[in-house]
N, C-alpha and C positions, 0 to 999 in steps of 0.2 A: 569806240567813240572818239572824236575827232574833238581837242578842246575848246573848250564854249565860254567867251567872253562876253557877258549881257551888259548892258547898260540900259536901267529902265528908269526914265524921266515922267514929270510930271510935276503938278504946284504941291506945294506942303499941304498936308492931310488927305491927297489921295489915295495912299495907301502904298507906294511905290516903294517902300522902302521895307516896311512889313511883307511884302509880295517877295522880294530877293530874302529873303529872311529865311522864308517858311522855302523857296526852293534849294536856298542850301540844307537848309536840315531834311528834305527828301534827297539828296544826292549824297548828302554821308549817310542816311538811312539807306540807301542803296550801294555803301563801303565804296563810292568815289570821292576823291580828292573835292575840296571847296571850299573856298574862302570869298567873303561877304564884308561890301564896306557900304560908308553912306556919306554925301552931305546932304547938306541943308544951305539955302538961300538965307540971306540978313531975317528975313522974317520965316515966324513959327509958322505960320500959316498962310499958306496964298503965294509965297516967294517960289521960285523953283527949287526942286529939288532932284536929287540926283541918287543911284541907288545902282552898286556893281557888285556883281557876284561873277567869279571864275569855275567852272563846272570841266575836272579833267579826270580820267583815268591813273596818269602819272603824279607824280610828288607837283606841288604847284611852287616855282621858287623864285617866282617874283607875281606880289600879292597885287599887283594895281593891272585895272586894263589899261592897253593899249589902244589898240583898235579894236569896239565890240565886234562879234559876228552877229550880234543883235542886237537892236534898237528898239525897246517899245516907248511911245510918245504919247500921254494920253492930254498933252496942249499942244497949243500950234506954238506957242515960245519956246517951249523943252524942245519940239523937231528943230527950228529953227537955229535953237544953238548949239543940238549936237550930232547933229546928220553930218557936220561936216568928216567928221573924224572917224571914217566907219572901213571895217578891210571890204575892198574889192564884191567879195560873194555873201554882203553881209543881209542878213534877214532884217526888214523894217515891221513893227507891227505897231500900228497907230488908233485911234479913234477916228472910225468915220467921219466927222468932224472936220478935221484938218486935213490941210488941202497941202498936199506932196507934191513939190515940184517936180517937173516933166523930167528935168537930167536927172534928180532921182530914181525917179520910176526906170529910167532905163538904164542904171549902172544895177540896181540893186531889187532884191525880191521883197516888194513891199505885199503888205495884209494888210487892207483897212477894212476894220469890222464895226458895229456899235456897239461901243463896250460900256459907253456911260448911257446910251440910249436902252442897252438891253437890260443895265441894271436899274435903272428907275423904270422902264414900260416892264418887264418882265420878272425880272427877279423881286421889286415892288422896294429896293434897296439903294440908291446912290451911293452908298458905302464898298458894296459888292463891287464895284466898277475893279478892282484892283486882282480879287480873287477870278475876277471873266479874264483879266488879263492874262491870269498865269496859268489859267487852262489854255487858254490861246496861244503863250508862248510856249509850253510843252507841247499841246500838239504838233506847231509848228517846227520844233528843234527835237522834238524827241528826246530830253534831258533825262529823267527817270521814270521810274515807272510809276504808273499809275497810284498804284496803292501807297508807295510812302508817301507821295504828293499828297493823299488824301491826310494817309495820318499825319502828313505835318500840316496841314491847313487846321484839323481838327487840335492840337495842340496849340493853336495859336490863337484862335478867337473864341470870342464869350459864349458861356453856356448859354444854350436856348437859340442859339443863331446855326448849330449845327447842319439840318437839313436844308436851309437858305444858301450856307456858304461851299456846302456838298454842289448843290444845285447850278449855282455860278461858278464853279469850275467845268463841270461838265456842259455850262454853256457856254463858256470861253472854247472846250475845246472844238463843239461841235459848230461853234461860227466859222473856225477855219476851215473844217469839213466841208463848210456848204460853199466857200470862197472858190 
């Protein structure tokens, strides 16, 4: 495994930060190296916000990204302010929504899927939006396996949501499938 520097953006309480959370505790569930950070924009909610997680085979010994090898974007303000800073061969995965500029598009391997459309039409959840994302960026990076993703998504949200938030990751992964 080749190491994975994520940076996953979006406004405060979409879930963006919870989502790198629950992917580091499946990557030490899978005995890889990982470490998980966060901010937060001026305001609790609505401001942007910011959520990086490093995913490596080797000892990690310096804990901040640098350059993500992925970007997931689930506003057009989060792409807008942090696409710039991305390596060379870096993965973008955004909401269908937002509109990727064309030099984008051509330095870098962008996903745009609905991932807030597919959690309120499909999943019947606007919450979900974050867990569609992180089946998305797994399919797309291939980070761990399957199953600790699961058990750490189930370790992390409310009893009774179980089957709903199974549901949204495997339709996070199977949107990149069909891209």
């Amino acid at each position: 495994m080749k190491k994975a520097e994520l940076r996953f953006t979006g406004s405060g309480g979409q879930g963006v930060i919870l989502a790198t959370i629950i992917l580091a505790e499946a990557a030490y569930e899978d005995k890889l190296q990982t470490v998980q950070s966060q901010s937060y924009g001026p305001e609790a909610r609505g401001g942007l916000c910011k959520a990086e997680c490093i995913i490596d085979e080797k000892p990690i010994t310096y804990t901040k990204v640098g350059l993500p090898t992925l970007l997931l974007s689930l506003t057009q303000a989060s792409l807008d302010k942090y696409v710039k800073d991305l390596q060379d061969d870096a993965v973008i995965v955004v909401d269908s929504e937002i509109t990727v500029p064309e030099e984008v598009k051509a330095s870098h391997k962008v996903i745009s899927i609905p991932i807030i459309q597919s959690a309120v039409e499909v999943i019947k959840n606007p919450m979900a939006a974050n867990i569609i994302s992180l089946g998305a960026v797994n399919e797309a990076m291939k980070l761990v396996s399957q199953e600790s993703l699961e058990e750490a998504v189930l370790n992390h949200i409310p009893k009774g949501t179980e089957e709903l938030n199974i549901n949204a990751l495997h339709l996070g992964a199977q949107l990149v499938k069909e891209q």
